[in-house]
mmCIF file of the N, C-alpha and C atoms, coordinates in Angstrom:
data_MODEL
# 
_entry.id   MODEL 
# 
loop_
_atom_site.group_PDB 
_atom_site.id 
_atom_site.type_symbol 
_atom_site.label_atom_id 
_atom_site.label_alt_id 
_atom_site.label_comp_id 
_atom_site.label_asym_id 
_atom_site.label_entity_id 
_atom_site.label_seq_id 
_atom_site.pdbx_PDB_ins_code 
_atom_site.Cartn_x 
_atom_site.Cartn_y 
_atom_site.Cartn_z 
_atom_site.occupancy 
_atom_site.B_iso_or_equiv 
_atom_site.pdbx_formal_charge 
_atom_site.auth_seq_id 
_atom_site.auth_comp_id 
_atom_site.auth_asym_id 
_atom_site.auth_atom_id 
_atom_site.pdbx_PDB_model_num 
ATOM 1   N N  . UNK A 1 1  ? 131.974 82.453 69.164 1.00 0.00 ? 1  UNK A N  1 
ATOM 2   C CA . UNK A 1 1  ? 132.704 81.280 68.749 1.00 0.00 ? 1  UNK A CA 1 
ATOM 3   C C  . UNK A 1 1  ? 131.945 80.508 67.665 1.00 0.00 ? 1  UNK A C  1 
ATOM 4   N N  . UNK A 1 2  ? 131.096 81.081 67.060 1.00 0.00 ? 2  UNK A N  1 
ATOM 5   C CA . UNK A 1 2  ? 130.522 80.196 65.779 1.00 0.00 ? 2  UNK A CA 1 
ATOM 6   C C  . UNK A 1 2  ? 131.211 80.062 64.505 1.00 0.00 ? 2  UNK A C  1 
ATOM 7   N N  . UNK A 1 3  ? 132.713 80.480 64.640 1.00 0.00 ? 3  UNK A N  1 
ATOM 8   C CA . UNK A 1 3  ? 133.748 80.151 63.709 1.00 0.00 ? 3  UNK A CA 1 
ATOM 9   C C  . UNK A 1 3  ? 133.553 78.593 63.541 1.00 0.00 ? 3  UNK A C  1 
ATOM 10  N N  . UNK A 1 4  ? 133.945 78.209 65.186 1.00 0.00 ? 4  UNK A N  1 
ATOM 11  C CA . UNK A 1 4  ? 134.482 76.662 65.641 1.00 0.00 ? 4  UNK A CA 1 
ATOM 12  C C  . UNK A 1 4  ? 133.003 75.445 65.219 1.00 0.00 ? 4  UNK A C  1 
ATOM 13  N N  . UNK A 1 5  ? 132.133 76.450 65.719 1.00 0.00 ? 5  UNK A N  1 
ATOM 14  C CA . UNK A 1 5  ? 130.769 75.880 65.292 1.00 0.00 ? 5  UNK A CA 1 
ATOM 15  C C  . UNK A 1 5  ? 130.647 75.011 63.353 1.00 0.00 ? 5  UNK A C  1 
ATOM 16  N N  . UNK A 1 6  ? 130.479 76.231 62.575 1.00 0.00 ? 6  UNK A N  1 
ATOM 17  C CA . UNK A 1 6  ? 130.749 75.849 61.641 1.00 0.00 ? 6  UNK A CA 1 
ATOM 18  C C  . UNK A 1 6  ? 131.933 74.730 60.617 1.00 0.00 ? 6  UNK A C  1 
ATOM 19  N N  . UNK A 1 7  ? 132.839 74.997 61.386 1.00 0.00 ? 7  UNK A N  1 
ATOM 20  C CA . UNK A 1 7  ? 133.856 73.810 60.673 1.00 0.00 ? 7  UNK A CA 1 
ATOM 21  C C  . UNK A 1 7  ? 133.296 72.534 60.484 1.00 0.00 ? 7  UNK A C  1 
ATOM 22  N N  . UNK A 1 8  ? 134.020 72.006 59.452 1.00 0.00 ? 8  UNK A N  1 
ATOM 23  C CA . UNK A 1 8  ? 133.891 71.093 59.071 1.00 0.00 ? 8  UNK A CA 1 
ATOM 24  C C  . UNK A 1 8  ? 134.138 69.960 59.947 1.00 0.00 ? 8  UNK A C  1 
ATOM 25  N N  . UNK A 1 9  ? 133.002 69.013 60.371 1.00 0.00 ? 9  UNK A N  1 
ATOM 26  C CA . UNK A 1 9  ? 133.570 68.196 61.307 1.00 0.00 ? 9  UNK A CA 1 
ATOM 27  C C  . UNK A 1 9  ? 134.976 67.082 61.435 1.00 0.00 ? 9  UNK A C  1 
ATOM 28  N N  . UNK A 1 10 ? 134.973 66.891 59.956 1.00 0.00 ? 10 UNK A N  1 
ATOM 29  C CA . UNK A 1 10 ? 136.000 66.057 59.901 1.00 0.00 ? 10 UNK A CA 1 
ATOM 30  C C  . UNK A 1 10 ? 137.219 66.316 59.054 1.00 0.00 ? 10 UNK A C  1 
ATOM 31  N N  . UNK A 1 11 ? 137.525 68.043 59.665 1.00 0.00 ? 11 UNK A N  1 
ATOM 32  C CA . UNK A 1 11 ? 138.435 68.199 59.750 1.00 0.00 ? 11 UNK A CA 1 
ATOM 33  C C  . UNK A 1 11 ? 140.013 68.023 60.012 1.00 0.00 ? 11 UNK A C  1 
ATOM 34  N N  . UNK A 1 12 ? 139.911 67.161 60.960 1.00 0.00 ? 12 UNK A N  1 
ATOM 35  C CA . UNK A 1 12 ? 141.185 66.126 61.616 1.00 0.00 ? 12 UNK A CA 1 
ATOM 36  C C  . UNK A 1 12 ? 141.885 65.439 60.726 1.00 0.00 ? 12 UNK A C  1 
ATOM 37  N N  . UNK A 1 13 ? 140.678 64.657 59.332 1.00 0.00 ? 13 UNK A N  1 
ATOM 38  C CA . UNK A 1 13 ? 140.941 63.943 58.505 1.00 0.00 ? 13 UNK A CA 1 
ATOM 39  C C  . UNK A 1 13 ? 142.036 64.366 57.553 1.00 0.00 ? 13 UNK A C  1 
ATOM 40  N N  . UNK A 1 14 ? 141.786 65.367 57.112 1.00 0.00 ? 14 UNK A N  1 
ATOM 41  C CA . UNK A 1 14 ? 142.520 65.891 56.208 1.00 0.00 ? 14 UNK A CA 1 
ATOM 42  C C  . UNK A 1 14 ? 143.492 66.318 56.785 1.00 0.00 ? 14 UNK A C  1 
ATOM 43  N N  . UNK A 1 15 ? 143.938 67.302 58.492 1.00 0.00 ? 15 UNK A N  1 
ATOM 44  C CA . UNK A 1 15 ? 145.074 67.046 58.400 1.00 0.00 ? 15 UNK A CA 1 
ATOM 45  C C  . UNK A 1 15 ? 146.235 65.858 58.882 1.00 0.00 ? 15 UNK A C  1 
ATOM 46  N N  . UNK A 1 16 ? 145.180 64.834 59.273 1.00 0.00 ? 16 UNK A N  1 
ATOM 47  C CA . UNK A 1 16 ? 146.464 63.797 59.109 1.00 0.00 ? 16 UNK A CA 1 
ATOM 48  C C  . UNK A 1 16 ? 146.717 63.771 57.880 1.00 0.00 ? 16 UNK A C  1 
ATOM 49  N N  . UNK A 1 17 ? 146.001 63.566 57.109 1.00 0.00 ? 17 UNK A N  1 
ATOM 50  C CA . UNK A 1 17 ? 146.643 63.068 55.803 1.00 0.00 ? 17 UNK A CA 1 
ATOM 51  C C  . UNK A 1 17 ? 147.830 64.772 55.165 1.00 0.00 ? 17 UNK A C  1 
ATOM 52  N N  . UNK A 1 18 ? 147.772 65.233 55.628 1.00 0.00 ? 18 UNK A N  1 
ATOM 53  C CA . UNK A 1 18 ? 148.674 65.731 55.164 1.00 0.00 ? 18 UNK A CA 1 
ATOM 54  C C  . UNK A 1 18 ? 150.101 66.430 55.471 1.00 0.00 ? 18 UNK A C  1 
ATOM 55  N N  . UNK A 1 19 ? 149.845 65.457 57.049 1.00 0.00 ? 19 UNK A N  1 
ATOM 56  C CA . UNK A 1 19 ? 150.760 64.734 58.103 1.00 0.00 ? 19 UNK A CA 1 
ATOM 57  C C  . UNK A 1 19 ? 151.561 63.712 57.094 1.00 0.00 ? 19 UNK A C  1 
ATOM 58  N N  . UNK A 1 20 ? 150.430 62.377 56.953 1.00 0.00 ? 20 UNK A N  1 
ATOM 59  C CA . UNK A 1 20 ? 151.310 61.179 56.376 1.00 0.00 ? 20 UNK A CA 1 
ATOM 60  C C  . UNK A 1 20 ? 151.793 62.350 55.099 1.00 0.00 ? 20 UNK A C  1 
ATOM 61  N N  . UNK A 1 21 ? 151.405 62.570 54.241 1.00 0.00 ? 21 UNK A N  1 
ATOM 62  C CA . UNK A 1 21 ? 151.931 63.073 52.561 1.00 0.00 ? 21 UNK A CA 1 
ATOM 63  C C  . UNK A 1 21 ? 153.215 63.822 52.968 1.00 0.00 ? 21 UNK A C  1 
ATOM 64  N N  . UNK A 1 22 ? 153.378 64.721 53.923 1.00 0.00 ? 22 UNK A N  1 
ATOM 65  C CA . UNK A 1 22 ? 154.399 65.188 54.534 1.00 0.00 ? 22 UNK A CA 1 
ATOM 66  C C  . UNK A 1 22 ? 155.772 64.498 54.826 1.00 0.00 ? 22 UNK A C  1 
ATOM 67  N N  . UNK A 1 23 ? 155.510 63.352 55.894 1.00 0.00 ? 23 UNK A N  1 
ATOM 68  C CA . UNK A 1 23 ? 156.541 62.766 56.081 1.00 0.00 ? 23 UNK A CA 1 
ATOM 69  C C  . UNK A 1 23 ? 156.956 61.528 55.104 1.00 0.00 ? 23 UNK A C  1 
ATOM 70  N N  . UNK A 1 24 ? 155.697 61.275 54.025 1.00 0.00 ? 24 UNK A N  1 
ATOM 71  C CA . UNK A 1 24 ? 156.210 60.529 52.717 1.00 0.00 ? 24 UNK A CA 1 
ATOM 72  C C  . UNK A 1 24 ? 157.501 61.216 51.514 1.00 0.00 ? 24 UNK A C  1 
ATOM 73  N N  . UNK A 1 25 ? 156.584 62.369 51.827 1.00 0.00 ? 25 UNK A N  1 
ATOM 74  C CA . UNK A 1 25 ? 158.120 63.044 51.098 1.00 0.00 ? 25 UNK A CA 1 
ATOM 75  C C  . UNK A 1 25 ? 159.236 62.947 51.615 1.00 0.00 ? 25 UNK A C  1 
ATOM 76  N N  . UNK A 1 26 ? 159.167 63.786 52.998 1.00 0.00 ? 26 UNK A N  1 
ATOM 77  C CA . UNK A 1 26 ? 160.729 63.573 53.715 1.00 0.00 ? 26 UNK A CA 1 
ATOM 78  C C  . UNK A 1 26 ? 161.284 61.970 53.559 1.00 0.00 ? 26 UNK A C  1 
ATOM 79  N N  . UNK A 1 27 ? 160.476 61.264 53.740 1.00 0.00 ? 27 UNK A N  1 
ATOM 80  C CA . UNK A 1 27 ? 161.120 59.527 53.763 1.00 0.00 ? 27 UNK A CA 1 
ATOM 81  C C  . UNK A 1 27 ? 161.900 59.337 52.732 1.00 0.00 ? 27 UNK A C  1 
ATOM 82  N N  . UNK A 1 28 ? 161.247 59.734 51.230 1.00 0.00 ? 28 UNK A N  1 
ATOM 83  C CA . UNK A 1 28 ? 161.353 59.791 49.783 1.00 0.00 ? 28 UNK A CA 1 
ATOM 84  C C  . UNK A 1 28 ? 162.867 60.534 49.803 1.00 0.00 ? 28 UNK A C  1 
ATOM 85  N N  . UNK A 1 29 ? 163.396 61.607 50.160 1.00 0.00 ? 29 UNK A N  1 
ATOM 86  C CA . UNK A 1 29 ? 164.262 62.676 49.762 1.00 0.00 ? 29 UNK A CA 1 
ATOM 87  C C  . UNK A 1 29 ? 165.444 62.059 51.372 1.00 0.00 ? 29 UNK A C  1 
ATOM 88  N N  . UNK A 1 30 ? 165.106 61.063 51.983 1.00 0.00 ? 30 UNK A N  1 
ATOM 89  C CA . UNK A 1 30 ? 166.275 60.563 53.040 1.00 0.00 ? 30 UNK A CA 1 
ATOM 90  C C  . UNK A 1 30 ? 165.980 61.466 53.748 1.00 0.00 ? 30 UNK A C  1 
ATOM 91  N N  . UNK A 1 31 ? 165.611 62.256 54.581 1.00 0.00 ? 31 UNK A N  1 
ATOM 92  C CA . UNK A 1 31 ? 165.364 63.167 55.144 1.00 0.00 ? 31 UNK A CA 1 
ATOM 93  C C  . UNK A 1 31 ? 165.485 62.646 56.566 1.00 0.00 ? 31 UNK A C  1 
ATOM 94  N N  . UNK A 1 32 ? 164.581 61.737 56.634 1.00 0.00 ? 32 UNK A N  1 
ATOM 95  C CA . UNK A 1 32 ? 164.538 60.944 58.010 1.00 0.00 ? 32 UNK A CA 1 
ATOM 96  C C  . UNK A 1 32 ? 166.020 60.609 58.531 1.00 0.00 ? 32 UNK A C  1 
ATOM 97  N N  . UNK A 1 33 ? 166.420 59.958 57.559 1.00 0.00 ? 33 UNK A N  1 
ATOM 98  C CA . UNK A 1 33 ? 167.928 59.253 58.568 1.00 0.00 ? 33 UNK A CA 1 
ATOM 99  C C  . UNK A 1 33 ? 168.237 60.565 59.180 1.00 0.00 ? 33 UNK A C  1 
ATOM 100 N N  . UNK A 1 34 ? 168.673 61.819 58.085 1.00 0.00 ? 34 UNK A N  1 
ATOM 101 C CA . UNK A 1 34 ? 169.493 62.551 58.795 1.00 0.00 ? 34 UNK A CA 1 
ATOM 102 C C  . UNK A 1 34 ? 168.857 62.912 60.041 1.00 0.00 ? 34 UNK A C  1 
ATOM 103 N N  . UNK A 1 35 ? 167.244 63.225 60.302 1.00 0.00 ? 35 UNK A N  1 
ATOM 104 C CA . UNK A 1 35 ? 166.252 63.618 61.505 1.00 0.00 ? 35 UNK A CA 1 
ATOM 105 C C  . UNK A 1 35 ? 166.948 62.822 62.581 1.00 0.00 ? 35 UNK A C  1 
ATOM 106 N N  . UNK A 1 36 ? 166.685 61.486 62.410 1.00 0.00 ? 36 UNK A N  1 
ATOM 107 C CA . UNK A 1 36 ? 166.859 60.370 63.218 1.00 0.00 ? 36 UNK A CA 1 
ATOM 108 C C  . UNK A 1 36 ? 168.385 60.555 63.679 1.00 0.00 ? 36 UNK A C  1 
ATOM 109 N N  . UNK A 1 37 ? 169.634 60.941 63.113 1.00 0.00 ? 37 UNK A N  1 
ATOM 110 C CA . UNK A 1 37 ? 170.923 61.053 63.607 1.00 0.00 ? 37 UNK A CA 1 
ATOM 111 C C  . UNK A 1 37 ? 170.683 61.911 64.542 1.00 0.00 ? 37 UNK A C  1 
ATOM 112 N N  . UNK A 1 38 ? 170.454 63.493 64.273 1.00 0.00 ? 38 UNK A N  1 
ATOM 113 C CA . UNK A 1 38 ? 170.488 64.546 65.000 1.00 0.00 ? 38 UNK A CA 1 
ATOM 114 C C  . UNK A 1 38 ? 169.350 64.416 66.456 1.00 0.00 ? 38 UNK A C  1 
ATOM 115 N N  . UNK A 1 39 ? 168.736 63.279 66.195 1.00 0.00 ? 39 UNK A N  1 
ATOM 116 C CA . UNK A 1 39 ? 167.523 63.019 67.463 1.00 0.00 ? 39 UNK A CA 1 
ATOM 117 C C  . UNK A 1 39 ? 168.556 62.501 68.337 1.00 0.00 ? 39 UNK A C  1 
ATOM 118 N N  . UNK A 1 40 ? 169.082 61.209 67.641 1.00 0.00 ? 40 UNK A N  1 
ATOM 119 C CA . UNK A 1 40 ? 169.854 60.241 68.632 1.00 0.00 ? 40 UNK A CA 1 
ATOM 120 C C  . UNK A 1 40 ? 171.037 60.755 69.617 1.00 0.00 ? 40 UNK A C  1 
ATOM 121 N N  . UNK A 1 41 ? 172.061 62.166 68.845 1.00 0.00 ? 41 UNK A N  1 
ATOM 122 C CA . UNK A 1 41 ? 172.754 62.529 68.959 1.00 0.00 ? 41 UNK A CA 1 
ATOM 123 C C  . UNK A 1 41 ? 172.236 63.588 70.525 1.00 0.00 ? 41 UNK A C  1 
ATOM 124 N N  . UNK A 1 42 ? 171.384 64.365 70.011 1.00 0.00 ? 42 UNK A N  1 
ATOM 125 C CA . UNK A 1 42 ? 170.603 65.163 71.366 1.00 0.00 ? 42 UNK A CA 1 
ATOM 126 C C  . UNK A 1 42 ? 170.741 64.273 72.445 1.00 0.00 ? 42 UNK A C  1 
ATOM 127 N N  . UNK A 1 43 ? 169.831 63.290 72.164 1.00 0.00 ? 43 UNK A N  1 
ATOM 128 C CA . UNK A 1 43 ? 169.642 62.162 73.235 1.00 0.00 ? 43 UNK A CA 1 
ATOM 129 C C  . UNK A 1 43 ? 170.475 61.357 73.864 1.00 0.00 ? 43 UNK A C  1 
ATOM 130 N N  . UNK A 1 44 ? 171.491 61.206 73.251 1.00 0.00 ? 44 UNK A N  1 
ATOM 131 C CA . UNK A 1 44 ? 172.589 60.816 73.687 1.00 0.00 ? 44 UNK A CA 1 
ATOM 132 C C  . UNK A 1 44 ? 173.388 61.877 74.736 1.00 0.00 ? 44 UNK A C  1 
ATOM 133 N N  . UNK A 1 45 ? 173.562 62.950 74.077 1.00 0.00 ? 45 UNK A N  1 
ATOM 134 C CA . UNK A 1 45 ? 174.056 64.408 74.900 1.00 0.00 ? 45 UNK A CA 1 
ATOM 135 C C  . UNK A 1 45 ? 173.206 64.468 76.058 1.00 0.00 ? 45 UNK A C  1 
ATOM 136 N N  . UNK A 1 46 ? 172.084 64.511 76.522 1.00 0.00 ? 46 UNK A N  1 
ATOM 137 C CA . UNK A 1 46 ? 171.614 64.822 77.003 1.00 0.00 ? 46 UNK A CA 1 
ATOM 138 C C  . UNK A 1 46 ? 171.274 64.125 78.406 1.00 0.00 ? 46 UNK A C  1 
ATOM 139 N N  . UNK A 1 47 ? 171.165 62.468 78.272 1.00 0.00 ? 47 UNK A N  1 
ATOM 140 C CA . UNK A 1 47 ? 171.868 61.329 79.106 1.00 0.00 ? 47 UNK A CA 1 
ATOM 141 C C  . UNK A 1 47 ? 172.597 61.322 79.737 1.00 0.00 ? 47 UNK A C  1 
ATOM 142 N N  . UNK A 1 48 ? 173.847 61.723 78.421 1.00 0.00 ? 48 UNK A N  1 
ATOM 143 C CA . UNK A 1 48 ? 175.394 61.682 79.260 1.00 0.00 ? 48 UNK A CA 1 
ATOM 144 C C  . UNK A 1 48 ? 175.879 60.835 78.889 1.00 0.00 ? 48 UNK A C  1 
ATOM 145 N N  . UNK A 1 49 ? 175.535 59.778 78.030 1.00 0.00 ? 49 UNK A N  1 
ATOM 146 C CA . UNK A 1 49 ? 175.888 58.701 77.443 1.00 0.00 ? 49 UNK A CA 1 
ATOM 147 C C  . UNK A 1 49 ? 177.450 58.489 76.592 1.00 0.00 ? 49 UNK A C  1 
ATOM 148 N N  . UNK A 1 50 ? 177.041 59.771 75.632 1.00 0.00 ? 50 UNK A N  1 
ATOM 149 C CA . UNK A 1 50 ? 177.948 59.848 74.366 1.00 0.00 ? 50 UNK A CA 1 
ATOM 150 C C  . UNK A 1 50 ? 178.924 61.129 74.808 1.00 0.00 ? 50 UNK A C  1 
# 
């Protein structure tokens, strides 16, 4: 396991950030609303609500 050894410790860093840069785009291109419909919609189904 001296793969895991060697890494870079602050590794994590970089991939949040390319977490946030990720969902900056989707935000940018509306992406979200439509996410956010099809979430609500599950969730709703799934309740029993809707």
């Amino acid at each position: 396991m001296d793969f895991w050894k060697n890494r870079e410790k602050m590794a994590w860093v970089w991939g949040t950030l390319a977490g946030f840069l990720l969902l900056g785009i989707g935000a940018v291109q509306n992406d979200f609303s439509v996410i956010w419909k099809k979430a609500v919609m599950i969730c709703m189904e799934c309740i029993g609500i809707g």
